[in-house]
Backbone bond lengths (Angstrom), bond angles and torsions (degrees), N, CA, C in turn:
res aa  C-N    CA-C-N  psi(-1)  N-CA   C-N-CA  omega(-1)  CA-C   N-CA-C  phi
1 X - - - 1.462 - - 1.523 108.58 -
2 X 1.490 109.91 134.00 1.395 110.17 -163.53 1.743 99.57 -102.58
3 X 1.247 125.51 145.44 1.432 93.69 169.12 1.778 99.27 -137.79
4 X 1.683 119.74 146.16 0.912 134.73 166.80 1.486 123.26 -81.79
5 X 1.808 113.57 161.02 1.336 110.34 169.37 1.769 93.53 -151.58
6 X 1.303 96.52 82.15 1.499 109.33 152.80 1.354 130.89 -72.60
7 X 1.499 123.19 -8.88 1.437 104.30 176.62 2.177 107.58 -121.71
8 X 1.181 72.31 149.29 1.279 90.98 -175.85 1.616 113.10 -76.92
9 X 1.097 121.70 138.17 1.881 119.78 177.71 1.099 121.96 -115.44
10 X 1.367 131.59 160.86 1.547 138.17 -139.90 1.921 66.04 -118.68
11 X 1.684 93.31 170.30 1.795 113.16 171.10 1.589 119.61 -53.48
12 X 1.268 119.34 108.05 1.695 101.23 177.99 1.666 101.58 -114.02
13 X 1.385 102.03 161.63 1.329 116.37 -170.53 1.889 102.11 -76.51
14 X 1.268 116.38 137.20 1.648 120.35 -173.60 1.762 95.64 -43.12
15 X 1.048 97.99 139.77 1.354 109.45 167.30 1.551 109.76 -79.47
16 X 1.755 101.95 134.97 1.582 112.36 164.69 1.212 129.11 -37.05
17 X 1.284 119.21 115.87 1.685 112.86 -174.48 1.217 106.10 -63.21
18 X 1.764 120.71 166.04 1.221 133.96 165.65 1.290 133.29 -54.36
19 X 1.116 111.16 133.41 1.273 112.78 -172.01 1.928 126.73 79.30
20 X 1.225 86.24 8.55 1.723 94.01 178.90 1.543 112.56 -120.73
21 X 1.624 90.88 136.91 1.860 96.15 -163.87 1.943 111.30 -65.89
22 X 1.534 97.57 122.14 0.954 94.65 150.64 1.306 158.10 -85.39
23 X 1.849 120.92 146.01 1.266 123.73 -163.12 1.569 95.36 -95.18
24 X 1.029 117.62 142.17 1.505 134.62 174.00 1.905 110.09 -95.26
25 X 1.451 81.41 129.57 1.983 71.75 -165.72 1.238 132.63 -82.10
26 X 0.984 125.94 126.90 1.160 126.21 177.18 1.601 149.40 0.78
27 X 0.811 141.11 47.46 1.435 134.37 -159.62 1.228 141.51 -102.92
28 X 1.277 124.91 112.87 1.947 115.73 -165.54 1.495 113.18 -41.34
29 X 0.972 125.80 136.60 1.893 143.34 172.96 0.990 95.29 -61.52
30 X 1.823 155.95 122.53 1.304 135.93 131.54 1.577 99.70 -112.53
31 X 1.627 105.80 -154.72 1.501 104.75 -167.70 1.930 95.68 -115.43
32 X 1.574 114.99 8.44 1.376 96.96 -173.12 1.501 113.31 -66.85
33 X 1.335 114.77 -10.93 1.395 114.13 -169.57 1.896 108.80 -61.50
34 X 1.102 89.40 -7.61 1.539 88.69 -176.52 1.508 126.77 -86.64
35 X 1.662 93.95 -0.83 1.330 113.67 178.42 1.167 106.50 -105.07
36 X 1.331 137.32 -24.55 1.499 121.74 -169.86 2.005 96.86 -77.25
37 X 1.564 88.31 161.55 1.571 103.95 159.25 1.456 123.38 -29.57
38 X 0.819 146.37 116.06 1.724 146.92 172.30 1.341 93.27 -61.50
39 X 1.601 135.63 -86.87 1.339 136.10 177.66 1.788 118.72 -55.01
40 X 1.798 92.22 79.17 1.696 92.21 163.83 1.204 119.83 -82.28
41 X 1.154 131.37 -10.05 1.704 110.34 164.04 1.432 142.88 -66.65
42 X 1.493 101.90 3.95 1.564 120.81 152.18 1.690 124.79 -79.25
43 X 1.798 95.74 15.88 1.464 87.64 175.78 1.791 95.69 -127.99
44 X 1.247 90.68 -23.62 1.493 99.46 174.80 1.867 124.75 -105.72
45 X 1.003 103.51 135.35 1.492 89.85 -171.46 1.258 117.97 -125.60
46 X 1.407 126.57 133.24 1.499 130.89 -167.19 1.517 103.30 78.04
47 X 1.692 119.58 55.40 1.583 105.61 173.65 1.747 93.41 -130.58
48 X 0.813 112.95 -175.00 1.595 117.92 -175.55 1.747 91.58 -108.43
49 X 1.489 110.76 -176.80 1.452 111.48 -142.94 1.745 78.19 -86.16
50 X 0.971 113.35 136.43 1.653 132.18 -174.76 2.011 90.10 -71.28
51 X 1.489 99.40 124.01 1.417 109.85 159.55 1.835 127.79 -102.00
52 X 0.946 104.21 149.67 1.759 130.44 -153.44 1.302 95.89 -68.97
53 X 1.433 131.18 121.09 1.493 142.94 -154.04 1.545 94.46 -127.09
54 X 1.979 133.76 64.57 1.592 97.26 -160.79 1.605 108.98 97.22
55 X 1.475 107.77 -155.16 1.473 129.62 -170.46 1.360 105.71 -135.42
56 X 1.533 102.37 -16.32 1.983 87.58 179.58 1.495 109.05 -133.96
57 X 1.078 123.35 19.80 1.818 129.13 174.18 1.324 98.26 -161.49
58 X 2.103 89.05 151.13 1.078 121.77 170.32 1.695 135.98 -103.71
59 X 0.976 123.19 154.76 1.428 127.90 -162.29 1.768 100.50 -102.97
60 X 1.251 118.37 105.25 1.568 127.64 -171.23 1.633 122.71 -76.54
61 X 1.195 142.39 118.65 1.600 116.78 -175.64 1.904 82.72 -137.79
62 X 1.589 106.49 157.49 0.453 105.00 169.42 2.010 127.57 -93.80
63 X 1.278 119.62 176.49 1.461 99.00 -162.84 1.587 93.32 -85.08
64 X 1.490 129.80 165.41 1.642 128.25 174.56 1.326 117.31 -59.93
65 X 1.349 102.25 138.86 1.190 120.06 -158.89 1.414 153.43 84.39
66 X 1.791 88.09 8.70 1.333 105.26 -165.96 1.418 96.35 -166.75
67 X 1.830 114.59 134.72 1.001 127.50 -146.06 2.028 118.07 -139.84
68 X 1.095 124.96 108.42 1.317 125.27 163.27 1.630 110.59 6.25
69 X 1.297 132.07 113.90 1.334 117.79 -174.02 1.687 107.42 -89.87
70 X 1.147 127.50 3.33 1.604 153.89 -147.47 2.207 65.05 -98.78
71 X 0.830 122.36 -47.05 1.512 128.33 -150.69 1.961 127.29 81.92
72 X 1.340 92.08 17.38 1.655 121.33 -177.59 1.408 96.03 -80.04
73 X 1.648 115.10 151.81 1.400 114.31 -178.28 1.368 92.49 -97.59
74 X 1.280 145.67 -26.54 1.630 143.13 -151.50 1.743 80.16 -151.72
75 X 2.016 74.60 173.75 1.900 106.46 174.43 0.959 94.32 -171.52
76 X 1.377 110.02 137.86 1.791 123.46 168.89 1.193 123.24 -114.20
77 X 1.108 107.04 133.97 2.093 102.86 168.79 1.266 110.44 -115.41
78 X 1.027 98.02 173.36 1.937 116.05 -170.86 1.953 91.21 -134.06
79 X 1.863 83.02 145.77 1.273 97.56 169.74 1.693 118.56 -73.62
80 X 1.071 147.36 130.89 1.214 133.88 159.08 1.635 109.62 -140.26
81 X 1.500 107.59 120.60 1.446 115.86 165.08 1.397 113.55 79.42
82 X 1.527 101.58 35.67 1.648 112.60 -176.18 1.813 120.80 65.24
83 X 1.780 103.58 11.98 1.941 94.59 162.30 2.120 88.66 -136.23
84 X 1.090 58.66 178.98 1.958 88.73 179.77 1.706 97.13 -85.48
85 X 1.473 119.62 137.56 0.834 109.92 164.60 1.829 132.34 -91.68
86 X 1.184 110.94 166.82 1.378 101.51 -164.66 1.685 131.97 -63.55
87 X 1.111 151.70 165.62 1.294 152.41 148.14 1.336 125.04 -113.26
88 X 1.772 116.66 106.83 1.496 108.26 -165.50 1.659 91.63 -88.50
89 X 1.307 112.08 82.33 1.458 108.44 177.99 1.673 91.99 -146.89
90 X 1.379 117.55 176.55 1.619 127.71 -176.23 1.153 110.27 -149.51
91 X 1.700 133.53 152.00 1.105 119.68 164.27 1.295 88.98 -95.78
92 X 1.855 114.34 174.22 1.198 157.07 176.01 1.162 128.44 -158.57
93 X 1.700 100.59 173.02 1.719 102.08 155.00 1.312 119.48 -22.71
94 X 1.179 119.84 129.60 1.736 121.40 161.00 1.657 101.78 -67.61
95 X 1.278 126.50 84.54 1.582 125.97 165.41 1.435 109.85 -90.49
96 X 1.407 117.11 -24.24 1.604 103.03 -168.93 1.512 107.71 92.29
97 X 1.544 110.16 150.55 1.247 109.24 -178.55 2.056 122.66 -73.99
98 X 0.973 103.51 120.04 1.710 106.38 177.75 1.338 110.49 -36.59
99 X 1.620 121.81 125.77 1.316 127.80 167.88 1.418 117.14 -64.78
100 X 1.518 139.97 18.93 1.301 146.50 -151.17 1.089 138.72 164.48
101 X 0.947 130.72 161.73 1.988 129.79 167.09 1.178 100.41 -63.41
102 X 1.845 127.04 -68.31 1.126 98.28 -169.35 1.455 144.16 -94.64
103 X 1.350 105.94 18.86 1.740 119.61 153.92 1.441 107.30 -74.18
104 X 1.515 114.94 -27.06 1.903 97.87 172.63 1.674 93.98 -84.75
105 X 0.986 131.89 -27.25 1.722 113.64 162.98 1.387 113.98 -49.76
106 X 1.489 120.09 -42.14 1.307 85.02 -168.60 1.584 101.27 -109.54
107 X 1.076 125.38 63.87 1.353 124.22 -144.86 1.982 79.63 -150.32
108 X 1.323 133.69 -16.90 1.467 156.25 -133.93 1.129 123.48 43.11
109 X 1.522 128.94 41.06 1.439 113.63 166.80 1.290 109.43 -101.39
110 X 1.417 102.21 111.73 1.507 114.72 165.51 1.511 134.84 -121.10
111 X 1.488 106.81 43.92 1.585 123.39 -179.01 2.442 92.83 -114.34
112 X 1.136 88.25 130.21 1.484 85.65 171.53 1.814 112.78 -69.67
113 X 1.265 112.01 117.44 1.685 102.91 157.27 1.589 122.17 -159.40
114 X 1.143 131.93 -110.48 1.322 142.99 151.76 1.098 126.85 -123.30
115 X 1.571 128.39 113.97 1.510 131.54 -170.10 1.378 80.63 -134.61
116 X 1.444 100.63 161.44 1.525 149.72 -149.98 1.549 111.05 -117.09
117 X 1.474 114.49 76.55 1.234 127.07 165.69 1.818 142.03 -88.81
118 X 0.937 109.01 173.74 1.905 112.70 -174.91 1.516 96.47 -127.99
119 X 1.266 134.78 88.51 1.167 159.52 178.83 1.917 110.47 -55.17
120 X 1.350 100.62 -42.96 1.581 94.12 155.09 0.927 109.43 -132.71
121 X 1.750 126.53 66.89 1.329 126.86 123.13 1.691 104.60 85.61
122 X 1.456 126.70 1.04 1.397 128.15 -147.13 1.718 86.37 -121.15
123 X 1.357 108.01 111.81 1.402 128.39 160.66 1.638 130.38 -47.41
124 X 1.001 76.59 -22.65 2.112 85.63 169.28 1.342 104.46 -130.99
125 X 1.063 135.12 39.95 1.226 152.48 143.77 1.619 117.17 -81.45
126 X 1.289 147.90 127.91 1.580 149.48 167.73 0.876 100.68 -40.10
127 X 1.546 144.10 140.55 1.433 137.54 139.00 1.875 102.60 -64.82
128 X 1.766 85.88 173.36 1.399 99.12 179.46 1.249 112.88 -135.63
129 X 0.779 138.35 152.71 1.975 149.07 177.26 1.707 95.80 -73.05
130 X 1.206 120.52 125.07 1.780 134.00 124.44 0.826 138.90 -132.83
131 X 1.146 121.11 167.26 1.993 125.48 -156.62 1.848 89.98 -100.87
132 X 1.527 107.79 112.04 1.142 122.66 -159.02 2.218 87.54 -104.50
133 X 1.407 107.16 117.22 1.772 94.12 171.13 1.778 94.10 -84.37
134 X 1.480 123.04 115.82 1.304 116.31 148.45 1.375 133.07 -89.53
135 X 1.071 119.59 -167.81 1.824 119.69 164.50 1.736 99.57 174.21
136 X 1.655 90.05 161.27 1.726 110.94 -178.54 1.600 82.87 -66.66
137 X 0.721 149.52 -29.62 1.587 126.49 -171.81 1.533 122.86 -121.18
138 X 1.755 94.05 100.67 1.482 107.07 -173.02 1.355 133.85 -17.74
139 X 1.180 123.23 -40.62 1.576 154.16 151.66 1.203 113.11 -11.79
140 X 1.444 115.54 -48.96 1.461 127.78 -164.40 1.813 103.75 -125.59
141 X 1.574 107.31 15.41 1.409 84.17 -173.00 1.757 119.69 -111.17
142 X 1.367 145.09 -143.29 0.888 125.79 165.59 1.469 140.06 55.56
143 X 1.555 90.82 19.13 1.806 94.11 179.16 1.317 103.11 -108.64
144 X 1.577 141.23 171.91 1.196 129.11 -46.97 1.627 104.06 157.01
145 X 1.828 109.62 20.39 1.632 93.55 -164.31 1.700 117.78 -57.41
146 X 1.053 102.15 152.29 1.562 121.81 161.87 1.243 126.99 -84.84
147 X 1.612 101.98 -57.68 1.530 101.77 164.50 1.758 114.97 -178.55
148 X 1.264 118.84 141.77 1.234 105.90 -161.64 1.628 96.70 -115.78
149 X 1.493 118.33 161.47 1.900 115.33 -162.67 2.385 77.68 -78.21
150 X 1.371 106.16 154.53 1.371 102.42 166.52 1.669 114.11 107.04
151 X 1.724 98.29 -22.75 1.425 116.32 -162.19 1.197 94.42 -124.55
152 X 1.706 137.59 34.19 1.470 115.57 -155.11 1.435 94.12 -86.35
153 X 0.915 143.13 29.05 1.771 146.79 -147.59 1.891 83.35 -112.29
154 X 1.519 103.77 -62.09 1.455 134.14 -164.55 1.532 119.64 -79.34
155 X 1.242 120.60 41.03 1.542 123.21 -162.08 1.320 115.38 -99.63
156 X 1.479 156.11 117.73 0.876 149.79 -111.71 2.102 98.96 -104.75
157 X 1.042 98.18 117.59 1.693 103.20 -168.93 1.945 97.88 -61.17
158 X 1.176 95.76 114.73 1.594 116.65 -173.90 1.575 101.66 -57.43
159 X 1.431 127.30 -11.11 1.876 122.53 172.29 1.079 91.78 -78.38
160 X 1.708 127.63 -46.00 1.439 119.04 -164.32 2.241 107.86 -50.11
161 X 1.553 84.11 -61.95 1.706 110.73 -178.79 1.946 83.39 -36.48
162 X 1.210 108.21 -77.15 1.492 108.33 -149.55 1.443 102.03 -43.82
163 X 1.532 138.87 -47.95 1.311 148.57 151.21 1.261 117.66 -31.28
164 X 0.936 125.66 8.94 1.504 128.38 -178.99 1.275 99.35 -129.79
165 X 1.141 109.25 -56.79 1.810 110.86 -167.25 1.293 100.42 -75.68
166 X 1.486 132.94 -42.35 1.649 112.10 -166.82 1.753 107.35 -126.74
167 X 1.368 104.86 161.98 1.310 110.61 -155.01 2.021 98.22 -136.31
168 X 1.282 113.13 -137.10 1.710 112.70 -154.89 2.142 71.79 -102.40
169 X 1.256 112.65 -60.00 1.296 99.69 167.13 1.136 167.07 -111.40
170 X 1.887 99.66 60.74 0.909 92.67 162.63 1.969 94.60 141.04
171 X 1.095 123.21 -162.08 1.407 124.57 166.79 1.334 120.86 -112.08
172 X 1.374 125.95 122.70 1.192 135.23 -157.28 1.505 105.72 -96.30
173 X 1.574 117.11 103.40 1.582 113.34 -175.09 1.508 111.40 -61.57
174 X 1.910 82.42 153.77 2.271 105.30 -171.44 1.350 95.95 -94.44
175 X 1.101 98.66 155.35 1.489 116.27 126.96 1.519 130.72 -110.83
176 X 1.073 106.26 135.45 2.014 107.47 -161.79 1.346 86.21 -130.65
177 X 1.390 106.77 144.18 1.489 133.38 -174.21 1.188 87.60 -131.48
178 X 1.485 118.25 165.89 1.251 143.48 -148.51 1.350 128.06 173.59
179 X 1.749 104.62 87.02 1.298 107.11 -156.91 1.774 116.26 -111.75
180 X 1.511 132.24 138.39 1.261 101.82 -133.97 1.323 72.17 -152.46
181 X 1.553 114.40 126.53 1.941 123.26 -179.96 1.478 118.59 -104.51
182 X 1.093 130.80 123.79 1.865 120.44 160.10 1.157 87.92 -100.77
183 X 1.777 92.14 177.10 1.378 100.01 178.38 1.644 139.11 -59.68
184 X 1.481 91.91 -12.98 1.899 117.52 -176.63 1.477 113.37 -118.64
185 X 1.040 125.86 -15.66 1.752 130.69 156.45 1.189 129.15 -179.60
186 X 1.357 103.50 -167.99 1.719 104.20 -143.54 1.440 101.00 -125.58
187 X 1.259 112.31 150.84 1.763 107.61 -163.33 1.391 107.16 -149.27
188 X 1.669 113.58 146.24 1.663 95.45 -157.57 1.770 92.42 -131.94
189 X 1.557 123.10 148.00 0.961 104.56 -177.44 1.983 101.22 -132.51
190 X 1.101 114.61 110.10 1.871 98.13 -154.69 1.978 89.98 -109.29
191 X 1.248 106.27 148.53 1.345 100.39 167.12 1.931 98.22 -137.03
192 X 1.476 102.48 158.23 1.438 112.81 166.48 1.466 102.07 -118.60
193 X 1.617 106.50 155.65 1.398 127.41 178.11 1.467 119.22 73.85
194 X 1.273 105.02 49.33 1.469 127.63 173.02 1.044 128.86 -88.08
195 X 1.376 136.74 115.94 1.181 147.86 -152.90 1.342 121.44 -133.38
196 X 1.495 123.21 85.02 1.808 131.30 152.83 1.269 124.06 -22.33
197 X 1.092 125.82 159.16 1.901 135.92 146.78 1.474 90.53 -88.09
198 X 1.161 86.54 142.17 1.510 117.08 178.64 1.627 115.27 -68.19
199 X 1.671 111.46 -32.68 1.134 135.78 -151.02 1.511 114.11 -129.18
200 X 1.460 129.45 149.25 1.270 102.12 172.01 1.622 132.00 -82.49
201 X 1.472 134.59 151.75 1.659 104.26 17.04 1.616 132.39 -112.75
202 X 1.636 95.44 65.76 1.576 105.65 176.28 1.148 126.87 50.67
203 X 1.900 109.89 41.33 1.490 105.69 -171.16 1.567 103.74 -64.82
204 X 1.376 103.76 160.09 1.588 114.23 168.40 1.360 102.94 -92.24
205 X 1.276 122.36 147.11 1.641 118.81 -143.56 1.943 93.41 -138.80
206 X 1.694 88.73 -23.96 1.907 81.03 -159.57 1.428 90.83 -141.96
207 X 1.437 134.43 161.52 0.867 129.27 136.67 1.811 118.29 -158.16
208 X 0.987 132.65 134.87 1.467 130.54 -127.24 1.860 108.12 -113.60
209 X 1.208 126.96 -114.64 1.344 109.82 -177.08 1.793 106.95 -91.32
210 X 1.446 108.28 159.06 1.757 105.50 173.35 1.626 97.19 -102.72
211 X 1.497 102.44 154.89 1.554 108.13 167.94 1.735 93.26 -158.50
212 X 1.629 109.90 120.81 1.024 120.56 143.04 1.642 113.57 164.15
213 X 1.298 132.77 -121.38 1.152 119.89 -172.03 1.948 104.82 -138.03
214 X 1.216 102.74 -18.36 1.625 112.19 176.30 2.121 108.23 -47.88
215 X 1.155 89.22 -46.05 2.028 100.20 -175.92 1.860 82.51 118.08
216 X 1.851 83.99 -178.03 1.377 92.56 -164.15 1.254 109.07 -120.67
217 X 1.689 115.07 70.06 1.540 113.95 -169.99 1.749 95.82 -98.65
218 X 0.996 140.35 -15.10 1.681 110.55 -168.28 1.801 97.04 -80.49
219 X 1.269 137.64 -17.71 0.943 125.69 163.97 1.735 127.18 -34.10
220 X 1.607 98.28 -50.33 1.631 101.28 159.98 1.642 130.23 -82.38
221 X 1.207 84.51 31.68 2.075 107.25 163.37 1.446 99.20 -86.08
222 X 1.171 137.98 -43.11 1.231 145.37 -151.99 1.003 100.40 -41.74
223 X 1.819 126.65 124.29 1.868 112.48 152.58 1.716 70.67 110.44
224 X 1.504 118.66 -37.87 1.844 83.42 -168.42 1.754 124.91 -83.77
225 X 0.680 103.81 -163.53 1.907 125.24 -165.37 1.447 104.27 -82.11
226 X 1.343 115.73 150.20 1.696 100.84 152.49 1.396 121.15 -110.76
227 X 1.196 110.60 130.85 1.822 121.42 -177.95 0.949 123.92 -100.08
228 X 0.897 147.13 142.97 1.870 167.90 -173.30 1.242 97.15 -137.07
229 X 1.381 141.87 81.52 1.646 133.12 178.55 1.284 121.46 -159.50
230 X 1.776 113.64 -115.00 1.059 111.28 152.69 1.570 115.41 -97.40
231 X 1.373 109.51 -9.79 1.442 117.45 167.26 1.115 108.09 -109.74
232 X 2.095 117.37 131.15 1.427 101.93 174.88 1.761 102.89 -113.36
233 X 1.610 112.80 145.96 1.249 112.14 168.51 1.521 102.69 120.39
234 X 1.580 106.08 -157.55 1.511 106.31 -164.15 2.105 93.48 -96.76
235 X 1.171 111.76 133.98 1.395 120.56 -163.82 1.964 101.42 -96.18
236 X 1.264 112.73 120.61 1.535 95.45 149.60 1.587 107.35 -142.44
237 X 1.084 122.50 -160.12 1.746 124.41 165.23 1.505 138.40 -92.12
238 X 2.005 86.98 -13.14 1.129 89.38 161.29 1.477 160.04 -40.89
239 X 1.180 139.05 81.32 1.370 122.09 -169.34 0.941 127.29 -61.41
240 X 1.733 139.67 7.09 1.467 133.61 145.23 1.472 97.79 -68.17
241 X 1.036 136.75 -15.21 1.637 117.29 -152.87 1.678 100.49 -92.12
242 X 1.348 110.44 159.81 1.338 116.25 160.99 1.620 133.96 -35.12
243 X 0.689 141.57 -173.20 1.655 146.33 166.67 1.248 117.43 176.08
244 X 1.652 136.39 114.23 1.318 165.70 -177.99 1.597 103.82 -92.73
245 X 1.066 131.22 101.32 1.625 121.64 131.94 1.381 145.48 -115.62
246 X 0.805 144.26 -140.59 1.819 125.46 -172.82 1.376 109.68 -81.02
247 X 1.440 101.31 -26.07 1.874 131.15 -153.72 1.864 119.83 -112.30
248 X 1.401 98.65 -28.51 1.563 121.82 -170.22 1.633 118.25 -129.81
249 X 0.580 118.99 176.41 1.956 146.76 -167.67 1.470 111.94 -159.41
250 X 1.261 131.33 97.92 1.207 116.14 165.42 1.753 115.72 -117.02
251 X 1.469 106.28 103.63 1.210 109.44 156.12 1.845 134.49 -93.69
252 X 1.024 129.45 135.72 1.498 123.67 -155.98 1.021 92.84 -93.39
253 X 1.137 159.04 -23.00 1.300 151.38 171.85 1.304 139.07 -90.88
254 X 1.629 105.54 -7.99 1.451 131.60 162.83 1.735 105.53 -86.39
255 X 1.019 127.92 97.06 1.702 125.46 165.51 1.497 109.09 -53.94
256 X 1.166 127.17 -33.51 1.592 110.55 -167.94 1.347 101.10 -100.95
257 X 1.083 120.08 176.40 1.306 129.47 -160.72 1.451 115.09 -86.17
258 X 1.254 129.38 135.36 1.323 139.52 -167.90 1.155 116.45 -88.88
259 X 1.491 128.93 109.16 1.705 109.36 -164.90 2.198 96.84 -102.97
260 X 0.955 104.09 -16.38 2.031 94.13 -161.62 1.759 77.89 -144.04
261 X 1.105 100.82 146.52 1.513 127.09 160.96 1.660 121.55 -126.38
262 X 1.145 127.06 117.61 1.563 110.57 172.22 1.909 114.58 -121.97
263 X 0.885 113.29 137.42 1.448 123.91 -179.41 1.613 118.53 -99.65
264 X 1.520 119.15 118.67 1.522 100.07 170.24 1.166 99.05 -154.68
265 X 1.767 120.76 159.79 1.270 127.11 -159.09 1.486 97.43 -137.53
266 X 1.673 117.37 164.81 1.216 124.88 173.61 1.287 100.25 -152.04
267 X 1.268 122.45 174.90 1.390 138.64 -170.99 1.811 106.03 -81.67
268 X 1.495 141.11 110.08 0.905 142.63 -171.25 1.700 122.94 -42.43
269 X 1.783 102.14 -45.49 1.379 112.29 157.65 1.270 110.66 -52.49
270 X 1.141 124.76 -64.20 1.630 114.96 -165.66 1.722 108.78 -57.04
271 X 1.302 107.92 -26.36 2.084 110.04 -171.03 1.519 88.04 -52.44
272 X 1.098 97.74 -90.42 1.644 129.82 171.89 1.468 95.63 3.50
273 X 1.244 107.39 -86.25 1.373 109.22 176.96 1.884 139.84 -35.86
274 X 1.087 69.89 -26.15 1.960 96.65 176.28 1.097 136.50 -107.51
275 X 1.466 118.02 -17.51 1.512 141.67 -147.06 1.936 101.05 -121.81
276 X 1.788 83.09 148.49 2.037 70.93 171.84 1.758 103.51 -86.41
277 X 1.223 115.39 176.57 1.334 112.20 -168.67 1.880 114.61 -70.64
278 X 1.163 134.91 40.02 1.091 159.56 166.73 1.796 100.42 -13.84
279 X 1.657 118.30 -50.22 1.231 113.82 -174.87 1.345 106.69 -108.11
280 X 1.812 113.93 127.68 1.475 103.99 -176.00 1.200 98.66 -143.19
């Protein structure tokens, strides 16, 4: 059984872990419910008979065998203004939530946003939200941000990263791209054979050939820390090396001023697999 993921999803709130009682949300009583359609499963298709949430929303499941692609077990709508309101969600195949960006690449999601993954693959495990970059052309899809300067709210929780990158054997080499804006152009700095701590505080341990046009300063990250603070990224003292703060970008090899930085990684097997041969 093959299963697809053609639609793209708006931000959803982490889904309730297992095994913990759920609260049903809240909702004002009015009388519009008396206006919507009685038969909502002509708007929804493949759900089981929608149960009564209240007087003005319904409680969504999908029918067996087929599952919320959001990776949500339920969805509710509320009546307002005589219709049901919408759900940008679908049932499907029961596949389970994707361990990755690029299993939702090849899975067809190719709109960039935040989807809701299981990082090791473990079904009673929580999924987690990441900002997945996709595209119609495999090449570019399936990466992996960490964290972009602007987004420090949104930084990619380094257990998730470590769950991705390492497994029973061993650490599974990145590729990290590194994309970096002034006000007049754009500069890219990509390396393969990148290597995390497993543990905190997430030293960067490896990092393997450079290819692009930025210069080759995160190499002198090596040995540093990872920060979420007033410094973001891998920390050392180096002054060839990079430097991230809430406010700045400092690359040493870029003279003009750095206004946005973005960071994203993918699984080295999967580049390889997708990529023209760029590292030789």
């Amino acid at each position: 059984m093959s299963c697809t993921y053609l639609h793209h999803l708006p931000t959803l709130s982490p889904l309730p872990r297992l095994h913990e009682p759920f609260i049903f949300p809240s909702v004002p009583v009015n009388n519009t419910a008396l206006l919507c359609p009685t038969n909502i499963t002509q708007q929804f298709t493949d759900i089981e008979e929608p149960v009564d949430v209240g007087a003005s929303s319904k409680y969504l499941k999908c029918q067996g065998g087929k599952k919320w692609l959001s990776g949500r077990d339920h969805n509710f709508v509320h009546c307002e203004d005589g219709a049901w309101t919408t759900v940008s969600d679908v049932c499907d195949k029961e596949c389970g939530v994707p361990i990755d960006c690029p299993v939702l690449s090849g899975m067809g999601a190719h709109l960039s946003g935040y989807y809701n993954i299981t990082p090791k693959g473990d079904p009673d495990e929580p999924s987690v939200q990441v900002y997945c970059r996709q595209s119609i052309a495999k090449a570019d899809s399936g990466w992996t941000r960490i964290f972009a300067t602007g987004l420090l709210g949104q930084v990619l929780d380094m257990i998730t990263l470590s769950a991705l990158h390492w497994d029973e054997n061993g650490a599974k080499p990145l590729v990290v791209q590194i994309n970096l804006h002034s006000s007049h152009e754009f500069y890219e700095a990509t390396y393969d054979d990148v290597i995390i701590g497993k543990d905190p505080p997430w030293t960067l341990l490896e990092v393997g050939t450079y290819h692009g046009d930025a210069g080759d300063c995160f190499r002198f990250n090596i040995g540093g820390s990872f920060h979420n603070d007033a410094d973001l990224g891998w920390v050392t003292n180096d002054t060839r090396a990079m430097r991230v703060t809430s406010t700045t970008v400092e690359w040493p090899t870029i003279e003009e001023e750095v206004q946005y930085i973005e960071f994203y990684f993918r699984p080295q097997e999967f580049d390889r697999s997708k990529s023209l041969p760029v590292f030789c």
